[in-house]
C-alpha positions in Angstrom: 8.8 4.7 -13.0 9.1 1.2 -12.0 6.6 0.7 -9.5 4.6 -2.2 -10.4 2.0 -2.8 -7.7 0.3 -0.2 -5.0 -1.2 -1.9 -2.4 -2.1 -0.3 1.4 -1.8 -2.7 4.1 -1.7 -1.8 8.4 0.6 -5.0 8.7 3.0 -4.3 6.3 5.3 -7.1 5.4 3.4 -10.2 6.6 2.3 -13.8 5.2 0.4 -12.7 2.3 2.7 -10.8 0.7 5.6 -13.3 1.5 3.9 -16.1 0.0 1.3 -14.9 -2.3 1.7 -11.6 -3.7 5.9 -11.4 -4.1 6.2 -14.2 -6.4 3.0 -12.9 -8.4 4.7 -9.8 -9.0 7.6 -10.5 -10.4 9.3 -7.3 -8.2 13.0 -7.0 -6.8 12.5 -4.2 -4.3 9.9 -3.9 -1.4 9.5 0.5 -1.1 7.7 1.4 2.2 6.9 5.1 2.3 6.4 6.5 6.2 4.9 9.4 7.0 7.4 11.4 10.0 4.4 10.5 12.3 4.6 6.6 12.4 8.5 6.4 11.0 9.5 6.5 15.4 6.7 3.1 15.6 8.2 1.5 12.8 10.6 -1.9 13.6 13.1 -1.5 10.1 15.0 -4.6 11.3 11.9 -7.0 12.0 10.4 -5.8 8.3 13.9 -6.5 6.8 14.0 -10.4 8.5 10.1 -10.6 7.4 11.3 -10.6 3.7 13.3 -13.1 1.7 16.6 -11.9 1.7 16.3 -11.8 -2.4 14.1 -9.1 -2.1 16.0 -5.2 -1.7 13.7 -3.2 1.3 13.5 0.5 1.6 12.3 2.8 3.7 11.9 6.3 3.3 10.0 9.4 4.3 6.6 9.5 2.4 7.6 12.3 0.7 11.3 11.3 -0.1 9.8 7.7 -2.2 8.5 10.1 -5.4 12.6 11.0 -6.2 13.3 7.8 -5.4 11.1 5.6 -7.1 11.8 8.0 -9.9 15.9 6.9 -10.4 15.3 3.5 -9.7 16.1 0.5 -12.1 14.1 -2.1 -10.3 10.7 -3.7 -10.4 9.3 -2.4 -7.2 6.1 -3.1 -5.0 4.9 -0.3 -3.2 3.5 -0.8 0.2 1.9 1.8 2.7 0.2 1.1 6.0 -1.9 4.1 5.4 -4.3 5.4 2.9 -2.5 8.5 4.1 0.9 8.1 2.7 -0.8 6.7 -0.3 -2.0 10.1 -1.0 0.9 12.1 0.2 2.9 10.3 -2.8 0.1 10.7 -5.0 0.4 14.9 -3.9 3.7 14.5 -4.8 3.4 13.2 -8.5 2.9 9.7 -7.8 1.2 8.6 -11.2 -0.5 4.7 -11.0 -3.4 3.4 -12.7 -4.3 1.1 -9.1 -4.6 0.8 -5.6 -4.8 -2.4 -3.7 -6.1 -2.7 -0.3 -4.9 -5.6 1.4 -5.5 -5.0 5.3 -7.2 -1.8 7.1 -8.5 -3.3 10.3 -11.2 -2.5 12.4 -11.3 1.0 14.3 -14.6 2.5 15.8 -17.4 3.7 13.7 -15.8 2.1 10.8 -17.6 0.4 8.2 -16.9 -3.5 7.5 -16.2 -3.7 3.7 -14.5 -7.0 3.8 -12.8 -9.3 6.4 -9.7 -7.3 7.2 -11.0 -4.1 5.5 -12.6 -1.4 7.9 -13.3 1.9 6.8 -13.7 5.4 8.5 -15.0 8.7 7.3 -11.7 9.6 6.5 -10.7 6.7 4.9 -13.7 7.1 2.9 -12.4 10.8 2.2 -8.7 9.8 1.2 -10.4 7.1 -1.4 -12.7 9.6 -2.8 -10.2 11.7 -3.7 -8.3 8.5 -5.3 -11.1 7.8 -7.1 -11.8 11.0 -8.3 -8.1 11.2 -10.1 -8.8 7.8 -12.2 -7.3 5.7 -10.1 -8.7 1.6 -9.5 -9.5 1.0 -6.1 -9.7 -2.7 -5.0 -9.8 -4.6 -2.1 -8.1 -8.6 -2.2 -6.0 -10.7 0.0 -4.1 -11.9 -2.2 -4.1 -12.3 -5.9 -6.0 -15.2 -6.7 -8.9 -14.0 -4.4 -11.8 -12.4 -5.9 -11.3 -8.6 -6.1 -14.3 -6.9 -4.2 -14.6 -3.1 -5.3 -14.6 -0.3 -2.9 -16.1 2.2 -4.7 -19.8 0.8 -3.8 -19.1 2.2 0.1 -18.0 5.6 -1.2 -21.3 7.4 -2.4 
């Protein structure tokens, strides 16, 4: 599976990963599972003219990007607005060795973990049971920022 980078992120396609984390990468497609609850909120035609036209976009049911990410021949970047859909693909077979967290902003009676990373009870559920399957959990902006860990909030 081709997927080279996981990274959960409320904003989506936005400066950061324009700028910073595309050319990083080293990735040809931009794959944006969404779950059937936020796929009616989602604007498909301002993410497509928020990335460089060089760069494929797909979006697909969070439980539709497993198959697909399976066949594909590309280098792709995985990006979720939810901790959710992270762990719907991982349900589904999704194996990854790590999780980025670029952007969960603040909600009430979250905790602040970092600048644009806020944390609920069942945020801190979701990443629990991330953790507990192996899988690096990090938070950082973009990639030449230091990498704070998460794991220090979860218990």
């Amino acid at each position: 599976m081709p997927i080279v980078f996981a990274r959960v992120d409320d904003r989506l396609i936005h400066g950061q990963i324009v700028q910073a984390w595309l050319p990083e990468l080293n990735v040809d497609e931009v794959l944006i599972p969404v779950s059937k609850s936020r796929a009616a909120m989602l604007n498909r035609g301002l993410l497509r003219l928020s990335l460089p036209y060089e760069y494929k976009l797909t979006i697909l049911d969070s439980h539709d990007c497993m198959r697909y990410a399976l066949d594909a021949k590309q280098r792709i970047f995985l990006l979720m607005g939810t901790l959710q859909e992270f762990t719907d693909m991982i349900e589904d077979g999704l194996q990854i060795k790590s999780l980025n967290i670029g952007g969960m902003h603040f909600k009430e009676n979250a905790q602040k973990l970092d600048d644009n990373v806020f944390l609920d009870n069942q945020d801190k559920r979701l990443l629990k049971l991330v953790r507990d399957l192996g899988i690096t959990i990090e938070t950082r902006a973009v990639p030449t920022s230091q990498s704070i860990s998460v794991l220090e909030v979860l218990g």
